[in-house]
N, C-alpha and C positions, 0 to 999 in steps of 0.2 A: 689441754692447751697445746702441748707438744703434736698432737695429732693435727690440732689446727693447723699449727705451723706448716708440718710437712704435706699436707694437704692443698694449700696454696702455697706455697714453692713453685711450681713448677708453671700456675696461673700468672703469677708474679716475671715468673721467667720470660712464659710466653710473650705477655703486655710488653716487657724491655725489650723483645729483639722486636716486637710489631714497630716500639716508638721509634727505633734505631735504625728499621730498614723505610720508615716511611721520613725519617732525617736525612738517608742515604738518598733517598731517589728526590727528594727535595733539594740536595746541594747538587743531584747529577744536571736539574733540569735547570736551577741556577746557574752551573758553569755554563751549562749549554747555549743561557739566554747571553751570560757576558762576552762569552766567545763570539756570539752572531752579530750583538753591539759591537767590540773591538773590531771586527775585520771587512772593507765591504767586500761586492761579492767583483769578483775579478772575471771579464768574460775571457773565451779563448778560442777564436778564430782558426778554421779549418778549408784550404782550398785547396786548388794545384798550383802550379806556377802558371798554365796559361791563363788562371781565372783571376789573376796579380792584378789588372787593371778594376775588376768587381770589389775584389778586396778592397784596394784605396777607395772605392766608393762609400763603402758598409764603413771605412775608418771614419772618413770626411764625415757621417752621417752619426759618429759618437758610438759604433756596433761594440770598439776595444776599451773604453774606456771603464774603470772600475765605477760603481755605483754603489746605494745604500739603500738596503728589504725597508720599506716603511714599517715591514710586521716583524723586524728581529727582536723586537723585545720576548716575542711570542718561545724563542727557540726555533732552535733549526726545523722540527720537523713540523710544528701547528704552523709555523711561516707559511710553509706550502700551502694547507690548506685554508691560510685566511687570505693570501694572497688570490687561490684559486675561486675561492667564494665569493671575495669583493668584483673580481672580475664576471661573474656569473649574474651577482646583483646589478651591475655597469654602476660600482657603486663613487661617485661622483663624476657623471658620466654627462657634458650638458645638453637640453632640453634641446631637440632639433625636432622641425617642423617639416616635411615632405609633401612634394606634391610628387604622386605614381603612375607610371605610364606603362599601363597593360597592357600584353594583348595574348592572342591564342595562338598554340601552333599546328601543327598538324594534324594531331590528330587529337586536338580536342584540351591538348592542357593548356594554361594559364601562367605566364610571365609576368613578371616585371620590375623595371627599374625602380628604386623610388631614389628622387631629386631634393635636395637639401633646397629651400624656398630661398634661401638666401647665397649669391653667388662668392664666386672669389675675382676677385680684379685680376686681368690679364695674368690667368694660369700658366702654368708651363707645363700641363696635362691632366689628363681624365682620369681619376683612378676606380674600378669598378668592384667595390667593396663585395666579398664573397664571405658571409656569416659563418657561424659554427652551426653545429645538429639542431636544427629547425629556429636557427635564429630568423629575425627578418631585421625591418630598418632600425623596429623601434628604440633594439639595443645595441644601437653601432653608433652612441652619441659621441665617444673617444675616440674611433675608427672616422668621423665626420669632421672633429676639431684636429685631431693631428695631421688629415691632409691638407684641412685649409689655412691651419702653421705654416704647410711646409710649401704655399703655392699652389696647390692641387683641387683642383674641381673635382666631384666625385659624384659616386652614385649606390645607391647598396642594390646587389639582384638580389631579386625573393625566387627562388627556386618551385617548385609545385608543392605548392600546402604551404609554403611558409609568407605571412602576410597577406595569403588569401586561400579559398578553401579549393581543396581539390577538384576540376573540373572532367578530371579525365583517370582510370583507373592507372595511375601510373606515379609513381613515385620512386625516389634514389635519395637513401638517407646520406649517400655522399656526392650529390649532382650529378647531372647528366653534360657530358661533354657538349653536344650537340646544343642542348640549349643553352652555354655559354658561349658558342659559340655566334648565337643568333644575339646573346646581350651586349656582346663587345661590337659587334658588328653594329648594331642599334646606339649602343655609347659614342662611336666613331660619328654617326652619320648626323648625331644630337650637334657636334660642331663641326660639322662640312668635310669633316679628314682632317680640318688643318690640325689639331691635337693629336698628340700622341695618346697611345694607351696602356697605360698600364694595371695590374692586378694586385689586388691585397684582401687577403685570407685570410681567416684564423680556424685553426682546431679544426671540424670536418669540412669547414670550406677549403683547406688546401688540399685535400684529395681528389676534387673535380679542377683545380686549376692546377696542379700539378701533372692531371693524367692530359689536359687538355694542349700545355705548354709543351708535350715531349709530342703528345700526338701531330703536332702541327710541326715539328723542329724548328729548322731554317726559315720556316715559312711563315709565323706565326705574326700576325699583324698586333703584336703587341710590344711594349719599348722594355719594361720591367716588371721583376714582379716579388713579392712579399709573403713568407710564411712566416705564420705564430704559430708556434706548437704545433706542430704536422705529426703524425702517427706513423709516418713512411707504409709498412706494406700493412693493409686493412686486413688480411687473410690472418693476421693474429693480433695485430693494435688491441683491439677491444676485449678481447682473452686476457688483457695484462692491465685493464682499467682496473682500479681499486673499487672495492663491493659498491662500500656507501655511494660512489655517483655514479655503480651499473645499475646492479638491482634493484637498488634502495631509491636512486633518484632518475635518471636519464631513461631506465627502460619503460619508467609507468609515464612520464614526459612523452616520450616519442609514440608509445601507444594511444595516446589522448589526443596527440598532437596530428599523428595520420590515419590511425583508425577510426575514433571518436562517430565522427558526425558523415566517416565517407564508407561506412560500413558494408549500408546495403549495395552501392554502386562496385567497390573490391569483391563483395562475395560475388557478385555477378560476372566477373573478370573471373575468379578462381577462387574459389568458395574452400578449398583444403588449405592455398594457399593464407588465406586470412583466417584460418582455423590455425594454422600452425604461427604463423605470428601473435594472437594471442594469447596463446600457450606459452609461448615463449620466456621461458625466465632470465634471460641474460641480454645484455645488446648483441652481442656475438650472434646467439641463436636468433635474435630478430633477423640481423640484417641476412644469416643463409636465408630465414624462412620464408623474406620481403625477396627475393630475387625476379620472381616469378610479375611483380608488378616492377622491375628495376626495365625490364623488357628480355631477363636470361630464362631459361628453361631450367638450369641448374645453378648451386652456390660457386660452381667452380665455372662455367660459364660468364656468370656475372664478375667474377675475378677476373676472368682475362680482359675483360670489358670497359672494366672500376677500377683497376687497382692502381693507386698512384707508381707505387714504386714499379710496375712493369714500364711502363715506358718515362721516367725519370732521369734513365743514362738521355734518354734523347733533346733534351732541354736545348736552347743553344740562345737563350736570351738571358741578360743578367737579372739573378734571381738570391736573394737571402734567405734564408732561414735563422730563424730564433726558437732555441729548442733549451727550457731548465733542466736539469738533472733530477730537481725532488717535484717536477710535473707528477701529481696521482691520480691523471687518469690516463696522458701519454708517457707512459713508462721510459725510463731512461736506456731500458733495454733495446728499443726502438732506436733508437738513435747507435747505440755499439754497435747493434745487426749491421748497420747499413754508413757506418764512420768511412769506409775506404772508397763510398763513390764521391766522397768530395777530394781524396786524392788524387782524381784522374779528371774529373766532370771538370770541362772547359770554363762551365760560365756560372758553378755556385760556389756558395759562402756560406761557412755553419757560422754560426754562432752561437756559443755554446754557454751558457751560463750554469753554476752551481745552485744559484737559488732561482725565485721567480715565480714557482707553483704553475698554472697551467692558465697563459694567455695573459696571467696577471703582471707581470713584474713592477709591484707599486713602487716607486723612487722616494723617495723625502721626509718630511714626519709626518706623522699618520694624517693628521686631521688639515692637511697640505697635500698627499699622496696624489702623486699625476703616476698614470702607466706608461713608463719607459718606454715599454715594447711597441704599443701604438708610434707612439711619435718617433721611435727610431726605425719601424719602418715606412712611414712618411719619407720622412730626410733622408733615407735611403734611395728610394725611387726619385725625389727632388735631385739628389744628387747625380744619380743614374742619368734624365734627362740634359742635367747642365754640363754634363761633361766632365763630372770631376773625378780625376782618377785616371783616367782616358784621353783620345788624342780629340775629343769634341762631342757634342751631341749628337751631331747626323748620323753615325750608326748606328744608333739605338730608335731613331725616329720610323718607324713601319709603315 
């Protein structure tokens, strides 16, 4: 009996620190949850002083004020990624109807706008909706209802492959400047010039309307403009995505999504080149491997080419950014790299939030949950045009 005893002792032992430490990580993720219930999350705004008249704009448009995670009951850190995932699902996102105005460019690829069937009563501008990594219209039903909240007519572009099938061996998992340049120009002429124009982005669409706004500076015939979640420099963004939505989700996405069904047409363009993006296990390695269909000969090529942050000092229209801290696929580190060009940059605005996950920032209680971030940068751009914050509208009108 005595052998028994001392025999299980030490099983006896083990079970008590098992029940004790899975007690322990049970009150940690309790306090965790009460913590993110008690406090909302508090944004914190980043300019220079010339960019003071932007700022009153992003204020006017609710950028400062504290809000509340529809997902804190979750805890701090699953907030992120259900905040992240409801926004991936567009998940109460509502039904919108398009009608799409294609055409082709030069050398063989395929555009185009698609138009919400239903208008806004005397707008106060055009906004040309720019998706994330191979979005099209279908899922910009929040990016549709927050402009036409805020006054804004709009339009979402489908970049090459996205909303129709590749035409032409050429693809840019972060747009091509050039052909945004031909959709705004198209957006402009859809109402005679009298509107203004302005841009709203999220997640890989602010890297083509980011490289496009610095490329054009002073010159840029657009009035304002809007990031969600931006990645700033692409030459390592995707290096700092978290697994689950590199490898595990967005890299077999994008490979189904441009290589799929335009296979035999890319090997024929460059048959190594679509050898090495197959192979490819990471987004990172995609996009060196995709350079070659981007129109670059090399991955460092296609950077000077792409990359938002190289010409981002040259901006000179008012322009927001909304960037979370617990974003898991655009890293918070993203945002420190790159914190001191909103110290000097004349005409942006960080906004900086601690929660929000990535594009999502749901507000309210769950089963009510609207996306902040949409609609604040709506109201944003509304406010930009009306002159609030500033000595009038007319200099922002292009």
């Amino acid at each position: 009996m005595s052998l028994m005893n001392a025999s299980g002792l030490p099983e006896a032992r083990a079970a008590a620190a098992a029940s004790l430490a899975l007690l322990g990580c049970g009150l940690l993720v309790l306090a965790d949850v009460l913590r993110e219930l008690a406090r909302p999350v508090k944004p914190s705004l980043h300019h220079s002083a010339e960019a003071a008249p932007v700022a009153r704009a992003a204020v006017r448009a609710g950028a400062a004020e504290p809000w509340r995670s529809s997902f804190a009951f979750l805890g701090r850190r699953l907030s992120a990624h259900a905040q992240t995932c409801a926004y991936g699902l567009s998940w109460r996102a509502p039904r919108v109807a398009f009608a799409v105005d294609a055409w082709t460019t030069d050398d063989g690829g395929t555009l185009s706008l698609a138009w919400p069937t239903t208008s806004v009563e005397d707008p106060a501008g055009v906004a040309v909706v720019l998706p994330g990594l191979g979005g099209d219209a279908r899922g910009q039903g929040h990016a549709v209802d927050a402009c036409a909240r805020a006054g804004l007519a709009c339009c979402v572009f489908q970049r090459r492959g996205d909303g129709q099938p590749l035409t032409s061996p050429r693809f840019n998992l972060f747009g091509d400047t050039r052909d945004l340049d031909e959709a705004v120009e198209r957006a402009r002429r859809r109402f005679g010039e009298f509107l203004p124009v302005v841009l709203y982005a999220t997640s890989a669409g602010t890297g083509c309307l980011v490289r496009y706004l610095g490329e054009r500076g002073a010159s840029a015939r657009v009035a304002a403009a809007f990031c969600n979640s931006p990645g700033y420099d692409i030459a390592v963004a995707l290096t700092r995505c978290g697994a689950p939505y590199d490898s595990h989700y967005y890299l077999a996405g994008v490979k189904r999504h441009y290589l799929g069904a335009n296979g035999a047409m890319l090997a024929a363009r460059d048959a190594d080149a679509l050898a090495a993006c197959e192979k490819a296990t990471s987004l990172h390695g995609f996009l060196a491997a995709a350079a070659p269909f981007a129109g670059a000969a090399t991955f460092g090529e296609y950077l000077l080419r792409s990359n938002p942050i190289g010409t981002a000092h040259d901006i000179r229209v008012p322009i927001l950014i909304l960037n979370a801290d617990d974003d898991p696929i655009c890293s918070s580190k993203n945002v420190d790299d790159h914190i001191a060009l909103f110290r000097t940059h004349p005409t942006a605005v960080l906004a900086r939030m601690p929660r929000g996950g990535h594009c999502g920032f749901y507000a309210g209680r769950p089963w009510r949950a609207e996306p902040r971030g949409h609609a604040l940068g709506a109201r944003f751009l509304a406010a930009v045009l009306a002159g609030d914050g500033d000595d009038g509208p007319e200099c922002h009108r292009r």
